[in-house]
C-alpha positions in Angstrom: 66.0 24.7 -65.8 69.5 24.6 -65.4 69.3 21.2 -63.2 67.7 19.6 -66.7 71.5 19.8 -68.0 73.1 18.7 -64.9 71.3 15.4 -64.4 72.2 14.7 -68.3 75.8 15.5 -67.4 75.1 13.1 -64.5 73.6 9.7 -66.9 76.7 10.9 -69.3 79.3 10.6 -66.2 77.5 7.4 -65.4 77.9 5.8 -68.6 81.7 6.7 -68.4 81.8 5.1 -65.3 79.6 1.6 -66.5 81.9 1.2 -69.2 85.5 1.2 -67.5 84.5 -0.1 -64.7 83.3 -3.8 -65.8 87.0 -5.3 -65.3 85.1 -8.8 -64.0 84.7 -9.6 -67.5 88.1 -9.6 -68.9 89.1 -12.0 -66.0 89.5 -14.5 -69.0 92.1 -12.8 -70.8 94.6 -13.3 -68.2 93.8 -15.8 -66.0 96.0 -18.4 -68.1 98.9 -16.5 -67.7 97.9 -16.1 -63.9 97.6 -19.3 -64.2 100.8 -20.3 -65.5 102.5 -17.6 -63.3 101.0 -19.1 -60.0 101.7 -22.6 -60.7 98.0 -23.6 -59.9 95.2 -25.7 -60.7 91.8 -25.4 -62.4 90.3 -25.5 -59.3 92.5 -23.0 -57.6 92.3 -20.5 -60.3 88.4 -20.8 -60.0 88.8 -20.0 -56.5 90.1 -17.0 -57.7 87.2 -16.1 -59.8 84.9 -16.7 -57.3 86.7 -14.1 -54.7 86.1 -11.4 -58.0 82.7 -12.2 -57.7 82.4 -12.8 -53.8 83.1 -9.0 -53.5 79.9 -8.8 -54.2 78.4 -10.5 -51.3 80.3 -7.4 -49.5 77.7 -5.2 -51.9 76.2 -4.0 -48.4 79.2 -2.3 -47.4 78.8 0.4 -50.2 75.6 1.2 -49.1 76.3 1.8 -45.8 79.6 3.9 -46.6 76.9 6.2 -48.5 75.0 6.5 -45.3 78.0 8.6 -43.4 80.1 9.9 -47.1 79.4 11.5 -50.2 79.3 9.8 -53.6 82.6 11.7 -54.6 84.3 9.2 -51.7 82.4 6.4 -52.3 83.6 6.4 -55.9 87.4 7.4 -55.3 87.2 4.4 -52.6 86.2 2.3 -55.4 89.0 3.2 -57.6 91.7 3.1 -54.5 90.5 -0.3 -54.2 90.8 -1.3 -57.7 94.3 0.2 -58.2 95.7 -1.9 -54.8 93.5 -5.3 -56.5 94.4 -4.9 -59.7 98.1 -3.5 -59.5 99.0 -6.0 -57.0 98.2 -8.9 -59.3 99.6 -7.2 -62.2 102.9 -6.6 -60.1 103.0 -10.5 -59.8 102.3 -11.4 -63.1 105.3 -9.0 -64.4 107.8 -11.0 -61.9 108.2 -7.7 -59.6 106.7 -9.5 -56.5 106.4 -13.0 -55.2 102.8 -13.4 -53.2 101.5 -16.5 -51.6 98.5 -17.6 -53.6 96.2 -16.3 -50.5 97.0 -13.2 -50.7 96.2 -13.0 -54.6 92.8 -14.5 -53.6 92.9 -11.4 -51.3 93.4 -9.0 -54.2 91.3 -10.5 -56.4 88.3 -10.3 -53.6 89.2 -6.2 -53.0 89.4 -5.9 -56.6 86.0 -7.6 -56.7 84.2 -5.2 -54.3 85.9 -2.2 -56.0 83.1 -3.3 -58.9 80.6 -3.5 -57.0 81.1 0.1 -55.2 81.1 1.5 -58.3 77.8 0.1 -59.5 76.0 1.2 -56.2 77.3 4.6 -57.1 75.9 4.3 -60.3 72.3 3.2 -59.5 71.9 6.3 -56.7 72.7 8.4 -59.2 70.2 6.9 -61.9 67.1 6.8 -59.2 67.9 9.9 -57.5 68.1 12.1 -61.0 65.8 10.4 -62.9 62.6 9.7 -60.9 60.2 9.4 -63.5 62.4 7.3 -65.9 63.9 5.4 -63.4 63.9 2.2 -65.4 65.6 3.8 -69.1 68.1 5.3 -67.3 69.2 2.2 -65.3 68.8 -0.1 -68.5 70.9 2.6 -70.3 73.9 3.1 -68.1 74.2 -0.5 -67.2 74.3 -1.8 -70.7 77.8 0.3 -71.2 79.3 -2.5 -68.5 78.9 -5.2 -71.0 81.5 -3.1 -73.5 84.3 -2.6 -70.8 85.9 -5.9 -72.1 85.9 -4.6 -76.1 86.8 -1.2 -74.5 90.1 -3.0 -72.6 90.9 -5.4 -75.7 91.1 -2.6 -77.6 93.3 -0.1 -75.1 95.6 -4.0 -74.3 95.9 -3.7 -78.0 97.3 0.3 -78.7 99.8 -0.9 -75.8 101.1 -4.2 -76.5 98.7 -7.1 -78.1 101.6 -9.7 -77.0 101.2 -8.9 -73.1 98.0 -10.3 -71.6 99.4 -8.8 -67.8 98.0 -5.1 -69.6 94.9 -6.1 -69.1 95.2 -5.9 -64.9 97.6 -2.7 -65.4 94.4 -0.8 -67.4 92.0 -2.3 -64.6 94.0 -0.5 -61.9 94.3 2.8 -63.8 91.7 3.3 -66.3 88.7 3.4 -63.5 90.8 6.2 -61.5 91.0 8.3 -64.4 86.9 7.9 -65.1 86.5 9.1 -61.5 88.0 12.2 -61.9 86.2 12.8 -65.6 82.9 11.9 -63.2 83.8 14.2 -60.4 82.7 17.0 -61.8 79.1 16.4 -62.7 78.8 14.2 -59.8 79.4 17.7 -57.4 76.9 19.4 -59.5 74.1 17.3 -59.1 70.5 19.3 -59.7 68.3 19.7 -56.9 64.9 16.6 -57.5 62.7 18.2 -55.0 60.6 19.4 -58.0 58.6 17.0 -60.3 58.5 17.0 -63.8 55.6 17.6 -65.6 53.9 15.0 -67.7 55.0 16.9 -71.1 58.8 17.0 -69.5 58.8 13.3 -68.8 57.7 12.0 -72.5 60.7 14.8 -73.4 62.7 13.0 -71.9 61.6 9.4 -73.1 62.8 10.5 -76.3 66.1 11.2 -75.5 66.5 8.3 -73.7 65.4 6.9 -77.1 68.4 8.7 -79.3 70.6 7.3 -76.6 69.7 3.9 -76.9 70.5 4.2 -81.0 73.3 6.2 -80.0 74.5 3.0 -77.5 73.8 0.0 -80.3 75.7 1.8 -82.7 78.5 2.6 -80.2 77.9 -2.0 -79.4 78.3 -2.5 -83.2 81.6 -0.5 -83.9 83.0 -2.2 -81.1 81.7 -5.8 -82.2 82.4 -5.3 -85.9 85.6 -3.2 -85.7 87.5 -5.1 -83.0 88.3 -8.6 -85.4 89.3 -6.2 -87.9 92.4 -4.8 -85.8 95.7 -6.4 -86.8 98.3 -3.7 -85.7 98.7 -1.1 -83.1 98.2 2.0 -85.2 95.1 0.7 -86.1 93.8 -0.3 -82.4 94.2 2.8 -81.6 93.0 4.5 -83.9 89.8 2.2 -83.6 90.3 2.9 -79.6 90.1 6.6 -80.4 86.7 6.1 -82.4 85.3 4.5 -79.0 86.0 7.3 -76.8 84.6 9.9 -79.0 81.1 7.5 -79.2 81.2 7.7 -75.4 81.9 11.6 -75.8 79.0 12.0 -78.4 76.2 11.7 -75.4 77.7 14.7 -74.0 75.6 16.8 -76.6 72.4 15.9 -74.9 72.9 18.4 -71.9 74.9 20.9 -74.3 70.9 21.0 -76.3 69.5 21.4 -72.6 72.0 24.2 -72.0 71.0 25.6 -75.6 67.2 25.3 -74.5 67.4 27.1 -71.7 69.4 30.2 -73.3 66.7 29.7 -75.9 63.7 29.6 -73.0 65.5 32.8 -71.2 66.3 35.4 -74.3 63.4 33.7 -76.7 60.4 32.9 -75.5 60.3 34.8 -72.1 59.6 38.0 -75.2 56.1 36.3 -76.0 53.2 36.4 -73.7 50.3 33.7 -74.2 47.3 34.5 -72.7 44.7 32.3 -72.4 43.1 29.5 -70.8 45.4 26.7 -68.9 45.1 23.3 -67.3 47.6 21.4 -65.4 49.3 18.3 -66.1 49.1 15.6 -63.8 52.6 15.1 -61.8 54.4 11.7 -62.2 54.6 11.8 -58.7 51.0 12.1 -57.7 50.4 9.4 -61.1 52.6 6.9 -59.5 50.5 7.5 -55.8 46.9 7.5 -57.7 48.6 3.7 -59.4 49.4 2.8 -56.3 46.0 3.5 -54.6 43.6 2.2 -57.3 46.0 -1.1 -57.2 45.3 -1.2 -53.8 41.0 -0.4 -54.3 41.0 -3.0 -57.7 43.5 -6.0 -56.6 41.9 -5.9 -52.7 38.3 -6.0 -54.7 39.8 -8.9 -56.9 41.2 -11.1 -54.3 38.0 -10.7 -52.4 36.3 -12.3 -55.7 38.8 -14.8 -55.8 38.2 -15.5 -52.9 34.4 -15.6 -52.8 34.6 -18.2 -55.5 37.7 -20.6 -54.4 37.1 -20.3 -50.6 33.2 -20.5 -50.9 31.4 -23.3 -48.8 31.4 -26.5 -51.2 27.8 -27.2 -49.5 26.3 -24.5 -51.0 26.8 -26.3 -54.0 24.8 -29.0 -52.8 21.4 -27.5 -51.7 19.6 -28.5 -54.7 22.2 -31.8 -56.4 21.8 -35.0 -55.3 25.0 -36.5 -53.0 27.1 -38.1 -56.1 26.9 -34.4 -57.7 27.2 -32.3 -54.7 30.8 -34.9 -53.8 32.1 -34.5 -57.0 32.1 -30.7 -57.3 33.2 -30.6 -53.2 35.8 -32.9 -55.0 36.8 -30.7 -57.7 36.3 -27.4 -55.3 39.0 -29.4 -53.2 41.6 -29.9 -55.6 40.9 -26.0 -57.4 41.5 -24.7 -53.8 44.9 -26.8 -53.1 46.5 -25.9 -56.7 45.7 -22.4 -56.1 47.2 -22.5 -52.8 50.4 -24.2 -54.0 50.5 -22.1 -57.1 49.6 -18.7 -55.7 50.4 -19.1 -52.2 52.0 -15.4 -50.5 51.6 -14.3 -53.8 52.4 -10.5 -54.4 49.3 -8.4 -54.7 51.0 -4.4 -55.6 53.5 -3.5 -57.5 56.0 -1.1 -55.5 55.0 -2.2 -52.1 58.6 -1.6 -50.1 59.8 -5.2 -48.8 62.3 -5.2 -46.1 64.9 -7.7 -45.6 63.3 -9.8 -43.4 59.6 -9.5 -45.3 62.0 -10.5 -48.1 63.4 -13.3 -47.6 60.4 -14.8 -46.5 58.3 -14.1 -49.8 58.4 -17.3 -52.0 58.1 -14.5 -55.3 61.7 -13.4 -54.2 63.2 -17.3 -54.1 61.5 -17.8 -57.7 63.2 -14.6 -59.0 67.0 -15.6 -56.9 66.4 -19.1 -58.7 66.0 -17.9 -62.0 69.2 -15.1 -61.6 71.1 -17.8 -59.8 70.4 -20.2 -62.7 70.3 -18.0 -65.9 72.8 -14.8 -65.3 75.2 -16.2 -62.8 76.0 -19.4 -64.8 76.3 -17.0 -68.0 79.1 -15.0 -65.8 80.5 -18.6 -64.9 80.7 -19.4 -68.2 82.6 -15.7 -69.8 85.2 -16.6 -66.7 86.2 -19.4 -68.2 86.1 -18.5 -71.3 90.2 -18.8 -72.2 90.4 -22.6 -70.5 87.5 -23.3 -72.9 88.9 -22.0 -75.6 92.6 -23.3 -75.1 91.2 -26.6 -74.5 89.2 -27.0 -78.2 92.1 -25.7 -79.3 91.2 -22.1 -80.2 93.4 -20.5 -77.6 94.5 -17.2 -80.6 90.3 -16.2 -80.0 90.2 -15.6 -76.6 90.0 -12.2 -76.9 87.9 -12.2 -79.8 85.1 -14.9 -78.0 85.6 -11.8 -74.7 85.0 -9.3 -77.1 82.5 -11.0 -78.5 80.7 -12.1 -75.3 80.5 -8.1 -74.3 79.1 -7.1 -77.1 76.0 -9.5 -76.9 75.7 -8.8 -73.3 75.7 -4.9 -74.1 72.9 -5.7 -76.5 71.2 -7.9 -74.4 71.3 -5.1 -71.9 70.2 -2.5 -74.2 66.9 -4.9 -74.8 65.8 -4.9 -71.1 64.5 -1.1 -72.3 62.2 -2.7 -74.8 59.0 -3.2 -72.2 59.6 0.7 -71.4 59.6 1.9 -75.0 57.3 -0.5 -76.3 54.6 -0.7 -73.7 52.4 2.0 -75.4 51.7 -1.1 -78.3 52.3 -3.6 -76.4 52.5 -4.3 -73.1 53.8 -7.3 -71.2 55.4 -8.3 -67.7 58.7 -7.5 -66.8 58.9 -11.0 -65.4 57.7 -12.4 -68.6 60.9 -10.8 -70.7 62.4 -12.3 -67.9 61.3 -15.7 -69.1 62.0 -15.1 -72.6 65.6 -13.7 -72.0 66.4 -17.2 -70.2 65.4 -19.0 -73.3 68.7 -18.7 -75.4 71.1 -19.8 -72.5 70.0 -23.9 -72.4 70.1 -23.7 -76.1 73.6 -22.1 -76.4 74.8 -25.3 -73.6 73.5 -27.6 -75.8 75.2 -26.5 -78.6 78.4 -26.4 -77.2 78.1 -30.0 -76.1 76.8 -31.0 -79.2 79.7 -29.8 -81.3 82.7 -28.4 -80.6 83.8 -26.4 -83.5 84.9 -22.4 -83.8 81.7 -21.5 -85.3 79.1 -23.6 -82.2 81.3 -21.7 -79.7 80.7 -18.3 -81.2 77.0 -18.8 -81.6 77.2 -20.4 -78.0 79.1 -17.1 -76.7 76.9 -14.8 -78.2 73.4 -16.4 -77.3 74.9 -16.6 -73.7 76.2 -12.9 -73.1 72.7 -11.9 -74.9 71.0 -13.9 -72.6 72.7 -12.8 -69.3 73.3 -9.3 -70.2 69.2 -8.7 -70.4 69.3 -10.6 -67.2 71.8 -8.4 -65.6 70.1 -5.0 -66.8 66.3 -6.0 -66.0 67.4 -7.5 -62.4 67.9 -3.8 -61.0 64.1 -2.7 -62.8 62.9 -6.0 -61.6 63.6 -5.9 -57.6 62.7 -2.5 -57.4 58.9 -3.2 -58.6 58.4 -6.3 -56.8 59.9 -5.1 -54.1 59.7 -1.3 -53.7 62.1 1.2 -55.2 63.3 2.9 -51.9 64.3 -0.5 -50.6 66.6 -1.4 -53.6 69.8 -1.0 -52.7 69.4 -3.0 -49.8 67.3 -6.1 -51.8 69.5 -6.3 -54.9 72.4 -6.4 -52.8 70.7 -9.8 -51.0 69.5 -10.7 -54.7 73.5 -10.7 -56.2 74.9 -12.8 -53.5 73.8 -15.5 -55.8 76.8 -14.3 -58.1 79.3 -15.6 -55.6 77.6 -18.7 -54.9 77.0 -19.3 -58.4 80.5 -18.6 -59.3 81.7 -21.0 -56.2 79.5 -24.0 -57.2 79.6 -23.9 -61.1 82.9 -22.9 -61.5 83.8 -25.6 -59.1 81.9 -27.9 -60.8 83.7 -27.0 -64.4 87.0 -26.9 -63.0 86.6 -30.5 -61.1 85.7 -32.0 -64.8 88.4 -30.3 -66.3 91.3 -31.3 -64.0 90.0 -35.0 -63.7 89.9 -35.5 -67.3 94.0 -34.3 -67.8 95.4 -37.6 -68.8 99.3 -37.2 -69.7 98.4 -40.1 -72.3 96.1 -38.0 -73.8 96.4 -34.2 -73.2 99.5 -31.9 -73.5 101.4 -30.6 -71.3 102.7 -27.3 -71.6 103.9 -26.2 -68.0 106.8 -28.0 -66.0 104.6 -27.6 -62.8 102.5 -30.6 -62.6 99.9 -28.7 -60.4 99.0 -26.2 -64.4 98.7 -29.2 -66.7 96.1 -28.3 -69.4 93.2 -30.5 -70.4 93.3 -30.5 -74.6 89.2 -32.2 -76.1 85.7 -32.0 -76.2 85.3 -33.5 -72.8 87.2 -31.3 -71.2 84.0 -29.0 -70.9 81.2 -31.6 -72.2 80.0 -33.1 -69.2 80.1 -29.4 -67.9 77.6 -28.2 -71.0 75.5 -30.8 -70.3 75.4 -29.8 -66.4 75.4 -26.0 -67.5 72.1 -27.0 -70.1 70.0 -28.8 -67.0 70.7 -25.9 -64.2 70.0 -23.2 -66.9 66.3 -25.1 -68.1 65.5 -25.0 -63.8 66.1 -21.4 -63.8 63.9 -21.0 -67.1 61.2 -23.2 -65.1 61.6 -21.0 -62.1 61.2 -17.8 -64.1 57.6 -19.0 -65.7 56.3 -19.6 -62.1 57.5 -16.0 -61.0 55.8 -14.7 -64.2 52.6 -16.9 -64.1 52.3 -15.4 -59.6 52.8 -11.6 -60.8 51.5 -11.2 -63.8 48.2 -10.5 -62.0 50.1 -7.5 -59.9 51.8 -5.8 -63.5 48.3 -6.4 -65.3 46.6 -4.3 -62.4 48.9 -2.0 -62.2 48.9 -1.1 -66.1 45.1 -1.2 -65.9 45.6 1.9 -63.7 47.6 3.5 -65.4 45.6 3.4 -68.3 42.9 4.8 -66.5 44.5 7.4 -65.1 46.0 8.4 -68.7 42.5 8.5 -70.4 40.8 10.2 -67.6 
């Protein structure tokens, strides 16, 4: 019993570790004056966003480096890497050292793959300790990421609210420090060998549930609370009220600890004879799913195929030869759509994919489209984020739009648990929240190129980081069922090296708009260097929104088709599971 507290001292560590460990998404808050510092262009200082987000095409490395170390290393290897990425650039934003602008792309890629490490540390933990809740506790954990930017405004803030340069100085440190807080628990870890019992796992369930209330609350102070700050008592003060939310969990293995004292001294004094039956393990559940998917989709796709593949002349034994050419006609054309539409199509839910049966499955280019064209280009878009607003003119709410982007990507995180705590009432395809979570990012690009006011840029960044921070959250559940859960460190990794490309291509694209449409006639100037000129107007970003709006609605398409090709495979497999339940 004592292994029920450790692995909740484990999903606590890991939400310290989520939320001080997202430094990607403050990128905005000082890449002007990195900018500025550098003496480079739009373009250039996209390159260096994209070498934050190339480190994860390096995703691989971590989890090879957790084939030959422990955890423990893996995660002080992240941090050593984030204090060398981090500190470097901060160094030569504060005028201590003069780099060449390749080796600050260098930083910012190590600094990149220091994230990335992290979050491979962070889902072993989740599917090792938490077999039978696998998805809740990765939705949980990661949804603390979205807050790291709120969570650094507000620690930039207690410091010095005039020095942007304290946001890379926090990057560098803050994540050591949650290391050693995680070290601890991380040692400790509970042994899994033994299943939980059915009445264990729905025990469980509900305290994922208090944590979830626990985590919007915990998204709400820091939403609500953060435009209110004005001076530095108060920041920190408000930054105080943050760290004791992110303490608060910690009473859910101190009631484990309390239950088991309880269990020992209490109830081992009462005998209850009588008659007993045996609850079904989650283990053997998810084998018996697993096997009747096989029995009932193998018994489907043989009816499918009796009636689309059947010989059109047996239509035609009693029809005359305009009847009996019309149906071989329409028999024709049923049989090439459903070879078009549900061609390769996955069958089982769970079935472990590897690389090379991966990348071969038309299912998995559906599901990169839709990431590559619905989360990615939300990440795009929070990177440039300060150019945006400095060129409508709103450059005093940068941090407020970051702030405000994290929040509604924490929430939007937070909501790729709904299908796990809803699907008693009502159940649906992860692929189809998928769908639905795509829906708010073309509208939020065609907002912003529709108007270009404070308040359309607010609702623009907020529909966004909603949109992409469900995205982000229900990726991890996502590969794993489509494409087997012991294979999905290898897959996701493959899946995220969209991030990079993503980042390379749109950010290009953005940053290619913006510099073309400087005009000294037109725009200010506010930097000497000819290379940093600023881009002031709409159309600095319009054509950009417009682009943003078309890519997004493609990804949106892309995401129906993977939802329409396994919807058959989640329907089966909750069918089963249903079964199995009653019987």
């Amino acid at each position: 019993m004592a292994g029920q507290s450790r692995k909740w001292m484990i999903l606590v560590a890991t939400i310290w570790i989520q939320a001080f460990t997202g430094t990607n998404f403050d990128f905005s808050a000082y890449s002007t004056d990195l900018k500025s510092i550098l003496g480079i262009s739009q373009v250039q200082l996209n390159y260096l966003a994209v070498a934050s987000d190339l480190g994860k095409a390096f995703g691989w490395s971590s989890g090879l480096a957790l084939l030959y170390l422990p955890l423990w290393v893996v995660m002080f290897m992240a941090a050593s890497m984030g204090i060398v990425g981090y500190g470097v650039q901060w160094a030569v934003i504060q005028n201590l050292i003069s780099l060449p602008y390749v080796v600050v792309f260098l930083m910012c890629l190590i600094a990149g793959c220091s994230i990335c490490w992290f979050n491979t540390v962070c889902f072993v933990l989740c599917v090792r300790n938490f077999p039978s809740n696998r998805a809740l506790a990765l939705s949980l954990t990661i949804s603390f990421n979205g807050v790291s930017p709120a969570l650094y405004t507000l620690a930039a803030n207690s410091i010095n609210s005039d020095d942007d340069s304290v946001y890379l100085l926090l990057n560098a440190i803050i994540p050591l420090i949650t290391s050693f807080a995680a070290l601890l628990p991380i040692l400790r870890q509970p042994s899994v060998d033994t299943p939980l019992l059915q009445e264990a796992v729905r025990r469980d369930s509900l305290i994922f549930l208090f944590l979830n209330f626990l985590a919007i609350f915990t998204g709400l102070y820091l939403l609500l609370l953060n435009s209110i700050s004005s001076d530095v008592w108060t920041n920190r003060f408000l930054f105080a009220g943050a760290i004791l939310l992110l303490i608060l969990p910690l009473c859910v293995p101190g009631g484990a600890i309390a239950r088991d004292w309880a269990h020992r001294n209490i109830h081992s004094s009462f005998r209850l004879e009588g008659s007993t039956f045996s609850l079904v393990d989650p283990d053997d559940l998810e084998l018996h799913k697993e096997l009747l998917g096989r029995e009932s989709i193998s018994s489907l796709a043989n009816g499918v195929a009796s009636n689309f593949a059947a010989d059109p002349n047996r239509t035609t034994i009693s029809s005359s030869d305009g009847i009996s050419s019309s149906r071989q006609s329409l028999g024709e054309c049923i049989g090439y759509c459903d070879k078009v539409v549900f061609k390769d199509q996955l069958m089982m839910l769970g079935e472990e994919h590897s690389a090379t049966m991966l990348i071969r499955r038309l299912d998995f280019w559906l599901y990169y489209l839709a990431y590559f064209c619905g989360g990615t280009i939300g990440l795009v878009y929070s990177n440039n984020l300060g150019q945006i607003a400095q060129s409508l003119g709103f450059s005093s709410e940068t941090t407020t739009l970051v702030t405000l982007y994290s929040s509604f990507s924490f929430f939007g995180r937070l909501l790729s648990a709904t299908p796990d705590f809803i699907r008693w009432a009502v159940y649906f395809a992860r692929t189809g929240w998928l769908s639905i979570a795509l829906v708010p990012t073309p509208i939020a690009f065609c907002v912003l190129a529709l108007s270009g006011s404070s308040a359309a840029l607010h609702v623009g960044t907020a529909l966004i980081g909603l949109s992409s921070g469900f995205i982000f959250a229900a990726a991890v559940s996502i590969t794993s069922e489509l494409f087997g859960p012991s294979s999905m460190g290898v897959n996701h990794n493959i899946l995220i090296t969209n991030i990079p490309l993503g980042s390379l291509a749109y950010g290009l694209l953005a940053a290619i708009v913006y510099d073309a449409n400087v005009n000294p006639t037109l725009r200010r100037l506010v930097n000497l260097d000819e290379e940093a000129m600023v881009c002031m107007g709409r159309q600095c970003y319009h054509e950009t929104f417009v682009w943003w709006a078309c890519i997004s609605m493609l990804g949106l398409v892309s995401s129906v088709f993977l939802f329409i090709r396994t919807r058959p495979a989640y329907d089966h497999f909750e069918q089963n599971r249903k079964r199995l339940v009653n019987y």
